[in-house]
N, C-alpha and C positions, 0 to 999 in steps of 0.2 A: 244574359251574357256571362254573368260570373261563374252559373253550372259550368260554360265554355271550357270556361278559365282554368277553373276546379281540378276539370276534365282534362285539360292540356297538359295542367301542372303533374297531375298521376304517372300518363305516359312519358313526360318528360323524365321524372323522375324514375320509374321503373325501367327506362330504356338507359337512363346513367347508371343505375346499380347492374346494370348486362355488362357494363364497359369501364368500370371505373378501375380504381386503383385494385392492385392485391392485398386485400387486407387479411392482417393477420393479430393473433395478439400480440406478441413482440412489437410489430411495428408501430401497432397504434401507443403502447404502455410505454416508448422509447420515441415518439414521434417532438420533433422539437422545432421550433420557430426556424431557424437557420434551412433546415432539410424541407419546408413545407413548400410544395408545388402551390403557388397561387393562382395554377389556371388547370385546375382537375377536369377530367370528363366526368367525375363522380364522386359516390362516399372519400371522403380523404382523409385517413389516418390519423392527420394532427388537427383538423376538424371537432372528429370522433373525441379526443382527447381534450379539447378545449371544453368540448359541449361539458363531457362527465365534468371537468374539475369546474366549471361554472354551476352546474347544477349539483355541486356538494356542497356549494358556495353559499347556494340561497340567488346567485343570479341565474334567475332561470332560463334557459335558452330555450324551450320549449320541446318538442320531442326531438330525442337525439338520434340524426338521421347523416350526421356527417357532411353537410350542405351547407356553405356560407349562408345564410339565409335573409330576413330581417329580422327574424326574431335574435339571431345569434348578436345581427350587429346592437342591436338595441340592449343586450345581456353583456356586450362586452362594452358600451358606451356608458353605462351604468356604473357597471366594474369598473373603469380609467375614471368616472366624478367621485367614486368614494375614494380612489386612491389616490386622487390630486393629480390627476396624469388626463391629458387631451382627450375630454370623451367627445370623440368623432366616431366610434365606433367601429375605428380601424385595428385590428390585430398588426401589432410593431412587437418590435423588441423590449419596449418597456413595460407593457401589457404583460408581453409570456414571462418577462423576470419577474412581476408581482404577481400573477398566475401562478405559476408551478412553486410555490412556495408551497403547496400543497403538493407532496412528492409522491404522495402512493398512487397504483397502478389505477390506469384509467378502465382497467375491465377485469373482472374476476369470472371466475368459474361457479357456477350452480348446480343443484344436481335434484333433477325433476321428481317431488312427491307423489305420494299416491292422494295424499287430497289434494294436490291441482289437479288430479285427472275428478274430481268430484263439485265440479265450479256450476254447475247445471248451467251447460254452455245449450246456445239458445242456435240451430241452424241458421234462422233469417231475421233481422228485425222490420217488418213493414218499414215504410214511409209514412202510413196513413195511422193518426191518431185512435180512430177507430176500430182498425186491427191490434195495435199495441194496449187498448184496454181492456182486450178479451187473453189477452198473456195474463200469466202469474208470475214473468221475474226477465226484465231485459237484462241479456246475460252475453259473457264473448262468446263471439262462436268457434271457438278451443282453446285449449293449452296454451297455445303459440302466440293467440292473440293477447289472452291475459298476460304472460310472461311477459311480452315486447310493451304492454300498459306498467306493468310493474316494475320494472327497470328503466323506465321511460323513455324505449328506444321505439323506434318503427319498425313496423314489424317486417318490412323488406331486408332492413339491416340484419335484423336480430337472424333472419333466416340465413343471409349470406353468410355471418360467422360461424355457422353450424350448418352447413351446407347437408351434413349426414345424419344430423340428430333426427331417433322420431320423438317429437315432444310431447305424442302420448302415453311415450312407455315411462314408468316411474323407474330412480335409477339413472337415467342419463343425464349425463353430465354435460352443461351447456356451457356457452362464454359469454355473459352478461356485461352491462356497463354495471361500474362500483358506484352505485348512484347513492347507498346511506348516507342519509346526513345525518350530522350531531345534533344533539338536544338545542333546538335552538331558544333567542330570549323571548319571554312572552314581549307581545306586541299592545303599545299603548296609542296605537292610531293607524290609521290606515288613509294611503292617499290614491283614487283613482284616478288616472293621467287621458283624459279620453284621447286628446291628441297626438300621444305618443302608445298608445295602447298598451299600457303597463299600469301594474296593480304592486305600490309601494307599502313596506310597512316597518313602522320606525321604534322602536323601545321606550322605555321611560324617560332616559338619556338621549333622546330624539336624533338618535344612530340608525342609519337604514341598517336593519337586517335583514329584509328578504326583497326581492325583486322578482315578478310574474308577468310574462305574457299577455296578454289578455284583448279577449273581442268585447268590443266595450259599444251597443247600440246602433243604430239603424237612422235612418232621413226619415223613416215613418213612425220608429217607436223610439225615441233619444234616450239618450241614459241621462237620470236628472241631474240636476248642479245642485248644489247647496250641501251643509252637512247632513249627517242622519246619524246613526248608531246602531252596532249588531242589539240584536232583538235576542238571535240566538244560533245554535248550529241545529241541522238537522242530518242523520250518516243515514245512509240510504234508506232516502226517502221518494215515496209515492210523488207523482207528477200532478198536480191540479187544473187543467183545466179549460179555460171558461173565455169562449172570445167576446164578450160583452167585456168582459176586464183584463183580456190578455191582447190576443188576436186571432183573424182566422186562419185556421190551417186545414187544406184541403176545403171538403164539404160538410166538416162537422160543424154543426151548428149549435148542438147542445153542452155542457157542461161534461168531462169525463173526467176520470182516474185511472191514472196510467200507473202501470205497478214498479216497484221500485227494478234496481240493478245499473250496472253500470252504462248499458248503450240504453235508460232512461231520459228526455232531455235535457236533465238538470244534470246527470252523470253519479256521483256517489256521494255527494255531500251539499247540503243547499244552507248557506249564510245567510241569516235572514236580516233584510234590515229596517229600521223603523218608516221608510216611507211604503204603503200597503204594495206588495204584487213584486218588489223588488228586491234583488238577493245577487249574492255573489255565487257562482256556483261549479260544479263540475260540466263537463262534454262529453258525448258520446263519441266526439270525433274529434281527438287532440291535435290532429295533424291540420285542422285548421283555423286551430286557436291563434286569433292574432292575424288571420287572413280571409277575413270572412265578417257578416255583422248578426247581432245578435238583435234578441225583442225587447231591447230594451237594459237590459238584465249584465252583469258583467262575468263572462264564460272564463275561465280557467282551466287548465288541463286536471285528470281528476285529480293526478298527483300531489299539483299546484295546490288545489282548493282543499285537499284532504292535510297537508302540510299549513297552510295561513289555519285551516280552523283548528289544528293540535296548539296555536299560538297565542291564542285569541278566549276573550269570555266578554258577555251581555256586558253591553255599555262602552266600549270601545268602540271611537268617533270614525268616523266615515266619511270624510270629504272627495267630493269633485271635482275636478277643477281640469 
């Protein structure tokens, strides 16, 4: 039923970006709580703008697609408990006045290299374990889609605001979410929230500084309780394996090695942590992080997962709760 679902939510969504608002940069880089339509047919301007300035934040909203979502409400219920303000998840007036404290433009311009045209984009990735370990590298399958990973937008979006760009040719100049973030502080603990599907992480000063998305476990393979500790990081890394110690997928029955890259199942970066088999990690599919269950294992967008491990080193604690 949830393929159904999956499935429903695709068309849903790609028949909202047919019809939704006019976006533009202007409007979105000037969109403000007062002017925001709270019953769009689609991507919405002050959305789009909420999403970036949360995700420069460290609260992460998950891929920015311009969609009230859950992941957004859960990013911006976050943001109102650290800021002493009613985390209900609702976008008010006192939300966008401590929000937009951060004043710069919610979308910038880029201008397409000639090594993104050299990303050894990968035409198909199987489904089946056993096709993807006879690959040498899960890769995007173009420009477009890396770009739209790398600025952590969706890549429907990313097309709408460049409705004319070819994102093969080096040279063209696209319009991007302004997603850099600052150096952030190293992180002395980490909290995973199964029930609320969010992956916390706090300083020495035990201040949250980052807040993530996250598919956190399955009815058949649970995400454990108790504390642990990174073991270590691993950046794109080969996929191990083994359903005697994992699970089965499809017909493979034997142990394999799936080669590294980003639509990998682990994604671009695997947190390993001291209990055997489990890890915090990247997706090959960000769009349904946070909506979806995982094997056990806690999924992150790769952005997410490639940003907590620049934060992190061996021996920071790991609770579940």
């Amino acid at each position: 039923m949830w393929q159904l679902a999956i499935a429903f939510s695709v068309v849903t969504l790609m028949y909202s970006y047919a019809r939704g608002a006019d976006l533009t940069p202007q409007a979105i880089n000037t969109a403000t709580f007062s002017e925001w339509d709270q019953t769009p047919t689609g991507p919405d301007p002050f959305i789009i703008r909420v999403q970036v300035l949360l995700d420069r934040a460290r609260f992460s909203p998950g891929v920015i697609d311009g969609i009230l979502g859950d992941n957004l409400k859960e990013a911006v219920g976050t943001f109102e408990e650290l800021n002493g303000l009613h985390a209900e998840g609702q976008i008010d007036g006192r939300f966008w006045t401590a929000l937009q404290r951060d004043a710069a433009p919610a979308l910038t311009t880029y201008t397409i290299t000639a090594a993104d045209q050299n990303k050894h984009y990968v035409r198909k990735i199987p489904k089946d374990f056993g096709k993807m370990a006879k690959m040498k590298w899960l890769g995007y399958s173009g420009p477009r889609q890396m770009l739209a990973e790398r600025f952590h937008m969706d890549e429907h979006l990313l097309a709408r605001l460049n409705p004319r760009a070819d994102f093969t040719k080096p040279g063209t100049k696209i319009v991007v979410g302004a997603v850099e973030r600052s150096p952030g502080a190293k992180v002395a603990r980490i909290v995973v929230e199964r029930e609320a599907g969010r992956v916390l992480a706090f300083d020495e000063g035990d201040r949250l500084v980052a807040a993530y998305p996250a598919t956190i476990g399955s009815t058949e393979m649970p995400t454990p309780s108790g504390s642990y500790r990174v073991k270590g990081v691993a950046r794109k890394p080969p996929y191990s394996y083994n359903p005697e110690k994992n699970f089965q997928q499809g017909h493979n029955t034997k142990p394999l090695e799936l080669p590294p890259g980003p639509k990998n199942p682990v994604g671009l970066v695997w947190i390993d942590l001291s209990k055997p088999t489990y890890g915090i990690h990247g997706t090959p599919d960000p769009a349904l992080v946070g909506k979806t269950q995982s094997h056990g294992c806690v999924r992150l967008t790769n952005w997410d997962a490639m940003d907590l491990a620049s934060l992190i080193k061996p021996g920071v604690p790991v609770e579940f709760r």
